[in-house]
ZAMARGU-4260 file (C-alpha; in steps of 0.2 Angstrom, whole numbers, plus 5000, padded with zeros to 4 digits):
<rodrens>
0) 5370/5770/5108 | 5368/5752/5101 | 5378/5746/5114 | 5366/5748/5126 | 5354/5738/5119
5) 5366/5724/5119 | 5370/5725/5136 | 5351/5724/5141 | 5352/5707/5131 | 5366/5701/5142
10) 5360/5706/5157 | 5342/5703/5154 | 5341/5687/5167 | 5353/5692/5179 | 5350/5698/5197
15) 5354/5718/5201 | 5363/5721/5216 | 5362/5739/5215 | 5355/5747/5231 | 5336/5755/5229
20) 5340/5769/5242 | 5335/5760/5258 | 5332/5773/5272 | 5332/5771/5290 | 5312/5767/5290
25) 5315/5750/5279 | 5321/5743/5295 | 5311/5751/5308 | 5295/5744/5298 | 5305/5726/5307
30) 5309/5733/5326 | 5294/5748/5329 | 5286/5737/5343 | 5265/5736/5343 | 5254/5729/5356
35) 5247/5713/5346 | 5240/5696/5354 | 5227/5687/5362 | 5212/5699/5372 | 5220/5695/5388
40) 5238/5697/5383 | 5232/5715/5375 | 5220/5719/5391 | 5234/5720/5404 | 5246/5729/5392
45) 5256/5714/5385 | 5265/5713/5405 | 5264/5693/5403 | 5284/5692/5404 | 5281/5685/5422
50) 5264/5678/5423 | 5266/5663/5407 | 5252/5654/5406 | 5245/5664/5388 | 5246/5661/5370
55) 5252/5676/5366 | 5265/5679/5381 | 5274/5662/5376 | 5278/5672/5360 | 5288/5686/5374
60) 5294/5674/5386 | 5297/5655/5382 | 5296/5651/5399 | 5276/5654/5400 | 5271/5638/5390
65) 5279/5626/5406 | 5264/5638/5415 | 5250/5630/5407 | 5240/5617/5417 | 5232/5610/5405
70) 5234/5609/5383 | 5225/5623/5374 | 5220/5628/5359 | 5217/5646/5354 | 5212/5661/5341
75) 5211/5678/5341 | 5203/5691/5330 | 5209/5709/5328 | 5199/5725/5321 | 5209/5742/5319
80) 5202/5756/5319 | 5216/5771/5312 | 5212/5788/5313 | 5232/5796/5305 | 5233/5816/5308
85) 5247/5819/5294 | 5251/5838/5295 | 5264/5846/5282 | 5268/5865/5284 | 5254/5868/5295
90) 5243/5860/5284 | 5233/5846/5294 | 5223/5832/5287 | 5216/5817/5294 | 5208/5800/5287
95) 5203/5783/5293 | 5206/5765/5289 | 5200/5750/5296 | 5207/5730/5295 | 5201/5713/5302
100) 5213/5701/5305 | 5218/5686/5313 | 5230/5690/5323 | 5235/5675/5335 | 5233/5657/5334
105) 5241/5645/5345 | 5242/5627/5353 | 5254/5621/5369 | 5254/5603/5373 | 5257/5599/5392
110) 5266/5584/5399 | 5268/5580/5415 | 5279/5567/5424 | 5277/5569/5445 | 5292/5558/5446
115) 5305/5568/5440 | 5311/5585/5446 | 5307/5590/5430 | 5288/5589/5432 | 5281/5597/5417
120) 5286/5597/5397 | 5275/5608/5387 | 5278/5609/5368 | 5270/5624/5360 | 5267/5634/5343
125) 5261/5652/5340 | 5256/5664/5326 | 5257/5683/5329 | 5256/5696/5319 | 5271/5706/5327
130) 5268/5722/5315 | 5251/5725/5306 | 5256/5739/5293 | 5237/5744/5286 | 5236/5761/5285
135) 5233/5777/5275 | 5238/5796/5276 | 5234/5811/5265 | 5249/5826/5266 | 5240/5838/5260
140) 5249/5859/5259 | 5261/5873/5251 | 5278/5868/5250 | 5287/5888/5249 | 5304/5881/5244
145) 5303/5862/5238 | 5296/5852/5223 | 5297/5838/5212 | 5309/5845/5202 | 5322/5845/5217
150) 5318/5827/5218 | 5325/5821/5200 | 5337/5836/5202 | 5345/5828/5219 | 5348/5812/5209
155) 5351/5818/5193 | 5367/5828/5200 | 5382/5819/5191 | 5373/5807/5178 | 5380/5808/5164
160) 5368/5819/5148 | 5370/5802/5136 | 5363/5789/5148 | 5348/5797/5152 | 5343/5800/5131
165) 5333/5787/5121 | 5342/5785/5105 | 5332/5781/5088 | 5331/5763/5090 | 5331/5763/5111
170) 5312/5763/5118 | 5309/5772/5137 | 5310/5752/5145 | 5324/5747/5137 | 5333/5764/5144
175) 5325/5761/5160 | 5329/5746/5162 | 5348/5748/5157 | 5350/5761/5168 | 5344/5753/5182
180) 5356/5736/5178 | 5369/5745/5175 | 5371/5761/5183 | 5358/5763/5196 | 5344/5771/5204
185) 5351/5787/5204 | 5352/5788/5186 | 5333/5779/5183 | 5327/5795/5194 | 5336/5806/5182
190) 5329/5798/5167 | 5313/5799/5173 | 5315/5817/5177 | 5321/5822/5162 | 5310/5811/5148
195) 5294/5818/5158 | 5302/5837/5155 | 5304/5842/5175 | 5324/5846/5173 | 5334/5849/5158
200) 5352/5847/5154 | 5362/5862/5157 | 5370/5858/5142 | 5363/5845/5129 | 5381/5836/5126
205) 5386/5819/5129 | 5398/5820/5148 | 5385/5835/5155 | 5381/5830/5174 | 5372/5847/5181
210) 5357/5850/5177 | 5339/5863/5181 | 5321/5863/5183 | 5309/5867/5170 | 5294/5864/5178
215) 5297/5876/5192 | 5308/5890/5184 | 5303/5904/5195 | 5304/5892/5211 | 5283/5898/5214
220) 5277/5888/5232 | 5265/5874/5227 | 5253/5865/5232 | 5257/5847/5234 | 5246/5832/5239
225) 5254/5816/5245 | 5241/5800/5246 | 5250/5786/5254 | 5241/5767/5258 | 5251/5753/5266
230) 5247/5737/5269 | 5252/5719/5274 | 5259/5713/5290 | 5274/5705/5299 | 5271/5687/5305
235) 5282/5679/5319 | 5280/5660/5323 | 5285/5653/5341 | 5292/5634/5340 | 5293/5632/5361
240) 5299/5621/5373 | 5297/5622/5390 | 5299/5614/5407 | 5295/5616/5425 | 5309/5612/5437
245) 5302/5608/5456 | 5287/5619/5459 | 5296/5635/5457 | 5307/5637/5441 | 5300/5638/5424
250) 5312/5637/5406 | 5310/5639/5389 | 5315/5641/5370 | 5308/5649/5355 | 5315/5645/5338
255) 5307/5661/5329 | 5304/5659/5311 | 5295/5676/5304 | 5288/5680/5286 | 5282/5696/5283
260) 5272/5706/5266 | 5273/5725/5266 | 5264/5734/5252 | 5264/5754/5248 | 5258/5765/5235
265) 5263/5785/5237 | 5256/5795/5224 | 5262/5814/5224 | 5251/5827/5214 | 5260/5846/5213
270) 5253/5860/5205 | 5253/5879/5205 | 5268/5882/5196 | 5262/5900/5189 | 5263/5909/5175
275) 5282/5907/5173 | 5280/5889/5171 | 5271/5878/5155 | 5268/5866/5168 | 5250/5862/5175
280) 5252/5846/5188 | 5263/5834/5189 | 5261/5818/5195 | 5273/5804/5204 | 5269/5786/5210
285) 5279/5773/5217 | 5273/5756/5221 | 5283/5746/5233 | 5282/5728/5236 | 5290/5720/5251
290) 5294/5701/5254 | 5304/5696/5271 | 5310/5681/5280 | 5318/5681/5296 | 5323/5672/5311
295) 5327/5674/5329 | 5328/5665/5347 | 5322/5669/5363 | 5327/5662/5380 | 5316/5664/5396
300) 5312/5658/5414 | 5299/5661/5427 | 5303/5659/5444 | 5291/5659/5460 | 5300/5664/5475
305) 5283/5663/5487 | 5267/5658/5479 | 5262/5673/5475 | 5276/5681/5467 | 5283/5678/5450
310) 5298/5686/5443 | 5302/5685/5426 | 5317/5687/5414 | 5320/5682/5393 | 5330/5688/5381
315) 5327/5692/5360 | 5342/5689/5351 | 5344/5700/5336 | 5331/5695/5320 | 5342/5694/5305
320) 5330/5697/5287 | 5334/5692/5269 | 5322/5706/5263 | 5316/5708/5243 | 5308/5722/5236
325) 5302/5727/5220 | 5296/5744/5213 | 5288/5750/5198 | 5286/5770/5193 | 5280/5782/5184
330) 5277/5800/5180 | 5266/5809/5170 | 5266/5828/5168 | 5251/5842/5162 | 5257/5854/5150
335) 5252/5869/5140 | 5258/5858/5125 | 5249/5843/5131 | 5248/5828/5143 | 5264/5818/5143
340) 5267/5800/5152 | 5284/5791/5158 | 5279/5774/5162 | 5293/5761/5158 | 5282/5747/5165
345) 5299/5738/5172 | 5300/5730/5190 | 5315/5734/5200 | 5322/5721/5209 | 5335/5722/5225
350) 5338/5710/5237 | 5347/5715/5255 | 5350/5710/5272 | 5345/5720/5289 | 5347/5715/5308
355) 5336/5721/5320 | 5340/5723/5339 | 5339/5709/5353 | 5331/5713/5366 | 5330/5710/5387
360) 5313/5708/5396 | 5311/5708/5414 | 5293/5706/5425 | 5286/5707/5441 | 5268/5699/5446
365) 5260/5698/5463 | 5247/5683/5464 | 5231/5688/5474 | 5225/5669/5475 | 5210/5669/5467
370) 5203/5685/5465 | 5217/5692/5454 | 5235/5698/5450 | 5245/5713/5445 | 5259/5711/5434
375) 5272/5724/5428 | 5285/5722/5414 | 5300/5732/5409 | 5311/5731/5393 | 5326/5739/5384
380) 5331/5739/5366 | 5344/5746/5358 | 5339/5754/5342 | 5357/5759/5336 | 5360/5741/5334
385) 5349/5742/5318 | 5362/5733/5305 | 5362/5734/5286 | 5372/5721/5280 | 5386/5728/5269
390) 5392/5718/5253 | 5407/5720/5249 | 5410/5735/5256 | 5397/5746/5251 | 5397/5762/5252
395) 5378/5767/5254 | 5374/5754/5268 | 5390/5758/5278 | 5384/5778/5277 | 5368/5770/5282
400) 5375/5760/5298 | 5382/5776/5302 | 5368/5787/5303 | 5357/5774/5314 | 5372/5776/5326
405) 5369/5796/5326 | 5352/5795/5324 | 5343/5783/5334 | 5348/5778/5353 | 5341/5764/5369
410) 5324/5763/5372 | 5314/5759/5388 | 5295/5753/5387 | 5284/5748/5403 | 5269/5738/5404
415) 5258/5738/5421 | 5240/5726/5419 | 5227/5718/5431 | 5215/5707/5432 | 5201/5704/5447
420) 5190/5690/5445 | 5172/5690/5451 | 5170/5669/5451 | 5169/5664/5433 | 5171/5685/5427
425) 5187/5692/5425 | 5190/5712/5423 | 5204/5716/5416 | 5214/5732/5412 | 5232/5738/5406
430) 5244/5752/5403 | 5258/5752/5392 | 5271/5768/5385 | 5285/5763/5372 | 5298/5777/5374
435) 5305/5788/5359 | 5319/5780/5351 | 5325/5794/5338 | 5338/5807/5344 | 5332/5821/5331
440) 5310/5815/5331 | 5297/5808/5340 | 5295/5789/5337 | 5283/5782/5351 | 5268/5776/5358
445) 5256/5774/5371 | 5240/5766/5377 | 5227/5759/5388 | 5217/5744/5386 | 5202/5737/5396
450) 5194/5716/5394 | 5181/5704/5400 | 5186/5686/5403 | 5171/5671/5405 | 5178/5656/5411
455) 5166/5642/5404 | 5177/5628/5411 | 5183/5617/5398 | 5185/5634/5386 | 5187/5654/5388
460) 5180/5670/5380 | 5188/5683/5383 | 5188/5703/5372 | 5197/5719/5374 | 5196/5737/5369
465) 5214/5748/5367 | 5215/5762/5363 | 5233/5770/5359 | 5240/5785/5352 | 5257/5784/5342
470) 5268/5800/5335 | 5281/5800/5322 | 5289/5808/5307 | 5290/5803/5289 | 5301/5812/5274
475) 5289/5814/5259 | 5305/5806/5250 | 5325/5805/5256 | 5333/5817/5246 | 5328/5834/5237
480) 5308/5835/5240 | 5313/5829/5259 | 5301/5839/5268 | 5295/5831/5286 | 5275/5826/5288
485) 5272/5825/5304 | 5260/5805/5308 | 5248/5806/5326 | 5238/5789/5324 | 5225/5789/5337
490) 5222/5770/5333 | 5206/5759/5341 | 5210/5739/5345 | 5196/5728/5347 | 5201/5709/5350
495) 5192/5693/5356 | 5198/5677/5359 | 5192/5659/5360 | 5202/5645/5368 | 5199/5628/5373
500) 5206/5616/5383 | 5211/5601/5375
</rodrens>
């Protein structure tokens, strides 16, 4: 077994390209849209694609810096409020988090040349938080058929007995680690299955690959409680040019550069194994940690037909990520026989590359002169166009491409605001409803949002209450213990926003 601990020394300083298990949720985190922006872009339901003439909406549509009359200057704070119902086997719980966040800031600088046909130049820049991912659920309930154990037994199932032993003069990181460089995830889950006593070898000899559980002999129900906290956010910045053509046609161009930080802690408690069983808990964490970089760009035009009518169209070309992720475990286990602790203290790190959709956006606003608008936006995306990038062929990400092509399908979401002003006061209100994009589940959201607006001349306040309800489903882990929890988040938006004109 000394070889191993050369091979660790060899490979000590080199990069693994062994695949962690990404799932289908690794790239949704990317493409799951969220109603994020300035108060007013938030209050009418994000329908900006044909009004411009918003921070936020230059973000969706290019086209809407060339809107802009004058430069401005503008922030926005966000608090969430989530209340997540997570319900497994009939089992509900609920808990609440809160974040502050600034989640928009933006400057456009206008230009404007009456000489030209070209009358307006407007170069802009804008920060948005495209995804916020603060959150906490508690799957709390009596799982009658799976455990733990049938999570290390699902990966353990063709690992080798003598890869997952520690030798004399091995340690449990050095093992770990090994493992990990060399042969994979697969065979890390099994060692940490079997050196925290949860399975056993059928038979204790070198090329053995089946193996049983010997935590949950007499396969008893137990009680499992699942704590999961997320955090971080996904950030987009908006490099724009725009123009204004005549007095009717608007153009533009986003270069999106994006950066994104996603954090996640699930620890997973288990007990009740009965008296069949030396076994008193068991508990299993995984911390995750998330770094992205992408980029995207966007094309867009307004055009007024009349002067009150705007019709708007853009289009999203697909974002393409370099992700990183790094994950540290353990596993500690309460016997009859005392406590015992697997906790290899090695980081995991695996590098890949995922493509989001593109996606087309169309809009509709009528112009009351003074006293106010209505706007209306449509848009489709394609979630099947999800894309792992598959290195030299491999195997899991090419069985991955394939089940987003079963799996998940188009999607349609609509967006309806107004706004009346009342001379300096404007009231605003909005609607908007993402449509499921999962074949076999409920991935969606809706909401309703209501704002104030004071216009102060040379600057604007403006806030905004949503409120929005969001429903999907989660695996407590991808294979063996796979059970579904079932996520409603009733989530509560406040957002104000300061802008000035420059």
């Amino acid at each position: 077994m000394k070889i191993k601990n050369i091979l660790i020394v060899l490979t000590l300083f080199l990069y693994t390209n062994l695949t962690l298990g990404q799932y289908i949720e690794d790239a949704l985190r990317y493409a799951r849209p969220q109603l994020k922006g300035t108060a007013r872009f938030v209050a009418l339901g994000g329908a900006f694609n044909a009004l411009g003439g918003d921070l936020s909406a230059i973000s969706e549509n290019p086209a809407a810096a060339a809107v802009f009359l004058h430069s401005e200057l503008g922030i926005s704070l966000n608090y969430t409020k989530n209340k997540i119902d997570a319900g497994y086997f009939n089992n509900f719980r609920n808990i609440n988090s809160v974040a502050t966040n600034i989640d928009q800031f933006g400057i456009v600088f206008v230009m404007t040349n009456g000489s030209s046909d070209f009358s307006k130049l407007s170069f802009a820049y804008n920060f948005k938080a495209d995804q916020r991912f603060d959150s906490k659920f508690n799957a709390y309930g009596m799982n009658p058929t799976r455990g733990i154990d049938d999570y290390f037994l699902s990966y353990a199932k063709g690992v080798k007995f003598v890869n997952i032993e520690v030798a004399v003069d091995e340690s449990v990181p050095y093992v770990y680690q090994y493992l990990g460089e060399n042969i994979g995830f697969d065979a890390q889950q099994a060692f940490l299955g079997y050196q925290s006593f949860i399975i056993n070898p059928l038979s204790e000899v070198a090329n053995n690959i089946d193996y049983n559980s010997a935590s949950n002999p007499q396969n008893n129900s137990l009680r499992h409680n699942f704590f999961v906290t997320e955090s971080g956010a996904n950030k987009k910045h908006s490099f724009t040019i725009s123009s204004q053509y005549k007095d009717n046609l608007y153009l533009g161009m986003n270069i999106n550069s994006y950066n994104s930080e996603f954090r996640r802690t699930d620890f997973m408690g288990e007990n009740n194994y009965g008296t069949g069983s030396e076994f008193i808990e068991t508990e299993f964490e995984n911390e995750l940690s998330t770094l992205a970089d992408g980029f995207s760009i966007q094309l867009g035009a307004i055009y007024k037909p009349s002067p009150n009518i705007r019709l708007g169209l853009s289009y999203q070309s697909p974002t393409w990520y370099s992700i990183q992720e790094e994950l540290i475990q353990y596993v500690k286990t309460y016997r009859d026989s005392g406590i015992y602790e697997v906790e290899p203290e090695i980081i995991n790190i695996y590098e890949y590359n995922i493509k989001t959709p593109s996606k087309l956006s169309t809009g509709l606003a009528y112009i009351f002169g003074r006293k106010g608008l209505i706007s209306f936006e449509y848009n489709l995306v394609n979630f099947q166009n999800i894309e792992f990038e598959t290195k030299q062929g491999n195997d899991d990400y090419i069985d991955l491409n394939k089940e987003i092509k079963s799996t998940l399908k188009k999607a349609r979401s609509f967006r309806i605001g107004g706004e009346y002003r009342i001379e300096e006061l404007s009231l605003r209100g909005g609607y908007f409803s993402d449509q499921n994009f999962n074949k076999t589940k409920p991935d969606f959201s809706k909401g309703y949002s209501l704002g104030i607006g004071y216009d102060f001349g040379g600057s604007n306040f403006s806030a905004t209450l949503l409120k929005q309800k969001s429903e999907r489903t989660e695996l407590i882990y991808q294979k063996g213990l796979d059970d579904p929890i079932d996520l409603k988040n009733d989530q509560v938006q406040i957002v104000v926003t300061y802008s000035l004109k420059l």
